[in-house]
C-alpha positions in Angstrom: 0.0 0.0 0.0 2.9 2.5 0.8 4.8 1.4 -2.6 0.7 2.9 -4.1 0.8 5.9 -2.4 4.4 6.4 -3.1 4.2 5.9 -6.2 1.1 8.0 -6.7 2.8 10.8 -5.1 6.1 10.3 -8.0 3.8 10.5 -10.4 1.7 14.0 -9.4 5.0 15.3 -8.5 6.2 14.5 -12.2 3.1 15.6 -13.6 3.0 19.2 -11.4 6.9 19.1 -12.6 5.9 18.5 -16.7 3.3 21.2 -16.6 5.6 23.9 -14.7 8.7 23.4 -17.1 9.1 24.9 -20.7 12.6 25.0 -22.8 12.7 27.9 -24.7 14.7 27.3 -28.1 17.2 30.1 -29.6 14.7 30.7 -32.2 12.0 31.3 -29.6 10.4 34.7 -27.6 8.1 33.2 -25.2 5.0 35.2 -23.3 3.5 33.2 -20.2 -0.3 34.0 -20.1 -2.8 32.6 -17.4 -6.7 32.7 -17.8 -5.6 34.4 -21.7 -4.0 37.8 -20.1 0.0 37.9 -20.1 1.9 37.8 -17.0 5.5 38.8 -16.7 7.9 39.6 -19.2 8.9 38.2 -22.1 11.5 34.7 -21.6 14.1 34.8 -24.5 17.1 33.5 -23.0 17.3 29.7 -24.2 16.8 27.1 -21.2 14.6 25.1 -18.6 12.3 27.5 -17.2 9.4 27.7 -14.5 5.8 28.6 -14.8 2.9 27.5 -13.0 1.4 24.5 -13.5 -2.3 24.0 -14.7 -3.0 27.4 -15.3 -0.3 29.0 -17.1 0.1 28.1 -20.7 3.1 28.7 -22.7 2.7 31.3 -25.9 5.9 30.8 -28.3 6.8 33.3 -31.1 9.6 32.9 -33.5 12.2 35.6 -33.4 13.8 35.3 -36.7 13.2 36.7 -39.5 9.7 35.6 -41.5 8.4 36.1 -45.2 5.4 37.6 -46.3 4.2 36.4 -50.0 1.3 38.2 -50.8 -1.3 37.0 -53.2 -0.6 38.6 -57.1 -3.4 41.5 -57.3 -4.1 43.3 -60.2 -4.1 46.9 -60.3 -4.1 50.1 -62.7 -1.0 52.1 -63.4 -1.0 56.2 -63.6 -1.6 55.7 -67.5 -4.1 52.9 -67.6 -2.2 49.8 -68.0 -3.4 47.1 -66.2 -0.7 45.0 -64.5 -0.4 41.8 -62.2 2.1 42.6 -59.0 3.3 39.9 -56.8 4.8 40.8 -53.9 6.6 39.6 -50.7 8.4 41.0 -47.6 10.5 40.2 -45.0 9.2 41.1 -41.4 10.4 40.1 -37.6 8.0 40.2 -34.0 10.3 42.7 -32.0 7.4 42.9 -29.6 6.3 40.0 -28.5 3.4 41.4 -25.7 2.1 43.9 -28.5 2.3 41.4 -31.3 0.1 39.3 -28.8 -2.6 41.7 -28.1 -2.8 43.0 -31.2 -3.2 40.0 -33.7 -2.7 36.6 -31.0 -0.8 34.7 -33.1 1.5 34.5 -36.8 -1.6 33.6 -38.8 -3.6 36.8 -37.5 -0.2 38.8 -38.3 -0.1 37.6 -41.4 -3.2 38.4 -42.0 -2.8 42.1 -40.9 0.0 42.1 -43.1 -1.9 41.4 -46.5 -4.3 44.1 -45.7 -1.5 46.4 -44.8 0.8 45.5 -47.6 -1.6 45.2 -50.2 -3.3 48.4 -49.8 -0.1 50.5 -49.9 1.4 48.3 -52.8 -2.3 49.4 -54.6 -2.1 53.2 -53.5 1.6 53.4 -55.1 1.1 51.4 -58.1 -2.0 53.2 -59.2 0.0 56.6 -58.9 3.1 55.4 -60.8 3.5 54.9 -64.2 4.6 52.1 -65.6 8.2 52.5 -66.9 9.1 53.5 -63.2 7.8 50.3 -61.6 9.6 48.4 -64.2 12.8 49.9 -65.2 15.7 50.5 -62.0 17.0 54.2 -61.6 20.7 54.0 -62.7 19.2 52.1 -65.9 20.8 53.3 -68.9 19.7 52.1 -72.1 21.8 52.3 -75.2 19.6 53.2 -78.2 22.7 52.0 -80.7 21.7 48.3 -79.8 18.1 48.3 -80.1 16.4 48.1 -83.6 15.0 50.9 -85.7 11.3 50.1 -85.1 12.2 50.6 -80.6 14.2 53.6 -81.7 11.4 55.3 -83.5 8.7 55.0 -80.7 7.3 58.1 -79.1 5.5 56.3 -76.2 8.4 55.8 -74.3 11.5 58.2 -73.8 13.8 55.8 -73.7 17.1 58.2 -73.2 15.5 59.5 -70.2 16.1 57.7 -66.6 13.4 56.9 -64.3 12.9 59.6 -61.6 11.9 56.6 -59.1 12.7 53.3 -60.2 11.9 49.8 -59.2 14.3 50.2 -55.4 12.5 54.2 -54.6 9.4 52.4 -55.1 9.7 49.5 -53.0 11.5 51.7 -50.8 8.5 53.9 -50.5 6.4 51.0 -50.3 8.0 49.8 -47.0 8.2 53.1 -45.3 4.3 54.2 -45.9 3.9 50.0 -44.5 6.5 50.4 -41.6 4.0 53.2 -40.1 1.6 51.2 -39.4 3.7 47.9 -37.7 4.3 49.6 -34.2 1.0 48.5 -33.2 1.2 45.5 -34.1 5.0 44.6 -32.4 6.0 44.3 -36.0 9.1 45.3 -37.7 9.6 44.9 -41.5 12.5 44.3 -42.6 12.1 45.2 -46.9 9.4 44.8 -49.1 10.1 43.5 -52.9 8.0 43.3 -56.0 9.0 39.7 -57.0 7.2 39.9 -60.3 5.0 42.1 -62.6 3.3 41.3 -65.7 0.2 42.3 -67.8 -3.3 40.9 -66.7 -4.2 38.6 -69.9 -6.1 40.9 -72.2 -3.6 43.7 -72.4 -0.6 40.9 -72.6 -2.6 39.7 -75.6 -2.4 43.3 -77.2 1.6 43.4 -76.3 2.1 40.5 -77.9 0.4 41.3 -81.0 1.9 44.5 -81.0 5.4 42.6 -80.7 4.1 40.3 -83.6 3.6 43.4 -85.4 6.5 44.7 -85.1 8.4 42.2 -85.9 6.3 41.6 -89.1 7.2 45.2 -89.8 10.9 44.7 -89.6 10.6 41.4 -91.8 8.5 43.0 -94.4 11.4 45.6 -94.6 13.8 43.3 -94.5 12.2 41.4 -97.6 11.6 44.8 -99.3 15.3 45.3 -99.0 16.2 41.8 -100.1 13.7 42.3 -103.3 15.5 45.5 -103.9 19.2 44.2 -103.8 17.6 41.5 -106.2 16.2 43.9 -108.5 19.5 46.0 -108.5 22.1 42.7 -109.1 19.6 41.4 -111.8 19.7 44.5 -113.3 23.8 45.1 -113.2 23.3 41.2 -114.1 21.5 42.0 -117.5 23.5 45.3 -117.9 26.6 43.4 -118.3 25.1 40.1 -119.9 23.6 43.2 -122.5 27.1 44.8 -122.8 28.6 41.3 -123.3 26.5 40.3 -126.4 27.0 43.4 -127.7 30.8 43.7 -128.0 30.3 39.9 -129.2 28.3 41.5 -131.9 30.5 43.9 -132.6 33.4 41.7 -132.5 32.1 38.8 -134.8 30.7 42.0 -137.6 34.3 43.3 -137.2 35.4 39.1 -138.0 33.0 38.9 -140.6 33.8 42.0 -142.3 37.4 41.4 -141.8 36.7 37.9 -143.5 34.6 39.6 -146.0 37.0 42.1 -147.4 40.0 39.0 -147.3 37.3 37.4 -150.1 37.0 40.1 -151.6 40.4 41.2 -152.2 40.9 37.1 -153.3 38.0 37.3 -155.9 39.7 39.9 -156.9 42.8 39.2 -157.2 41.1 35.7 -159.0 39.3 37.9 -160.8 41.9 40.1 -162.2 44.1 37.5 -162.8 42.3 35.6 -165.5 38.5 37.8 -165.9 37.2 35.4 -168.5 37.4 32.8 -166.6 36.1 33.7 -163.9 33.3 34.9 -165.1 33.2 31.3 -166.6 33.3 30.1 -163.6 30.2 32.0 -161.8 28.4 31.2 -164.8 28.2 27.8 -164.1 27.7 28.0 -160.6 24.6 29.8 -161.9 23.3 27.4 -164.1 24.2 24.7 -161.2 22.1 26.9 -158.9 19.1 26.6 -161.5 18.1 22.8 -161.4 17.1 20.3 -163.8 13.9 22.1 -164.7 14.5 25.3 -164.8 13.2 27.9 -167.1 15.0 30.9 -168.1 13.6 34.2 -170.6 16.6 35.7 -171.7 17.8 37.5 -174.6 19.5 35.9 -177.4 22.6 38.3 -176.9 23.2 38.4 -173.2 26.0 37.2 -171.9 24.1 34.5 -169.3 23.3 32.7 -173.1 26.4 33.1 -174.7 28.5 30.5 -172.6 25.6 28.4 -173.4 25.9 29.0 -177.5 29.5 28.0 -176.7 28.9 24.9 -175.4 26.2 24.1 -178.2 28.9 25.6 -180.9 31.6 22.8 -179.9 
């Protein structure tokens, strides 16, 4: 019966001792609160520590540093353009007691922090145009590299830097947020904009713009290629034309060249011996007539009288 009751008594004892200790990790800021008020001050220094047993629960917050990602929202620029902003932020509980009273726990702060967050992310995006949310301040953009169709737009100075950029605006993003943490025993740390885009109608117009473009700089490109064409065909047919011609030239230059050699040897034949070579045409004549040939002459022409001749001998 005594080994019972001892052993009873070991095991309220170890009980009363389980409920009364709590470890508090590095990581950890812990507020003791009994019937749901706080009591004491806040226990961050790692160990075994005491609170009462039964009644005193054991409220743990993480003192490192948390993220925020915010849902993506879609809001209006200064000029119109509708854009989808995701968002995230760093932020750390430097006040345990206030962060406690204020929103209980990391979902509630969370929570505070996407109505927070998002509302000021809305205000300044709606009042900033849109080169200034996209482009940094110390960007420079050389207009050498870029084609003639981005050079030629007047919608976008594209020489001129941003008078914010991207790092003002996020940097006026988390002061106008910060203003509103110290009630909550919140402290953020920086606030980024992981990612902006078009909603899906206006990326739809970009993109056909883009297609546009580009269809723009190909049909020039072709037009220029046509062109070229045109201009080598036509040195082509320029030279192929001046070719043929001095071939011309150079074979009625041969030819009369070959004629005037035949000449000079007819004659030459010719003076050598005229009768017979008029003889001798004669009957290439009469060869040239045929078997059935019919000739009206006079009787005293000198086509008939080789023919008298012949008739004669």
């Amino acid at each position: 019966m005594k080994k019972l009751i001892f052993g009873v008594i070991v095991l309220a004892v170890a009980v009363v001792a389980l409920s009364s200790a709590y470890v508090v990790d590095e990581a950890d800021q812990v507020i003791i609160v009994q019937f749901g008020e706080p009591q004491g001050d806040v226990v961050d220094e790692p160990g075994l520590h005491w609170k009462k047993p039964f009644i005193q629960e054991v409220r743990r917050f993480d003192k490192r540093l948390l993220i925020w990602d915010g849902d993506v929202t879609q809001i209006p620029t200064l000029g119109r353009e509708f854009i989808q902003v995701d968002t995230t932020a760093r932020w750390r509980i430097v006040d345990p007691l206030q962060f406690l009273r204020s929103v209980r726990d990391e979902r509630g702060g969370r929570t505070r922090l996407d109505d927070i967050i998002d509302s000021v992310v809305r205000d300044i995006i709606s009042g900033t145009e849109l080169e200034e949310i996209v482009r940094s301040g110390d960007w420079d953009v050389d207009v050498d590299d870029l084609d003639e169709v981005e050079q030629e737009r007047d919608d976008v100075v594209l020489t001129e830097r941003p008078k914010l950029g991207r790092e003002r605006l996020e940097s006026e993003i988390l002061t106008s947020a910060s203003k509103q943490m110290t009630e909550l025993g919140i402290e953020l740390q920086d606030v980024r904009i992981k990612r902006i885009n078009y909603i899906d109608s206006v990326r739809r117009q970009v993109e056909n713009r883009m297609i546009s473009e580009r269809q723009a700089i190909a049909a020039r490109f072709r037009a220029e290629g046509e062109g070229r064409s045109l201009e080598i065909t036509g040195e082509m047919e320029k030279e192929l034309r001046r070719i043929n011609s001095e071939a011309a030239r150079e074979a009625e230059e041969i030819r009369g060249d070959a004629d005037a050699e035949a000449i000079k040897i007819y004659g030459e034949a010719f003076g050598a011996d005229p009768e017979f070579y008029s003889f001798l045409r004669t009957l290439e004549t009469y060869k040239a007539l045929g078997d059935n040939a019919t000739l009206m002459i006079q009787a005293d022409s000198d086509f008939f009288r080789y023919l008298e001749d012949t008739e004669q001998r």
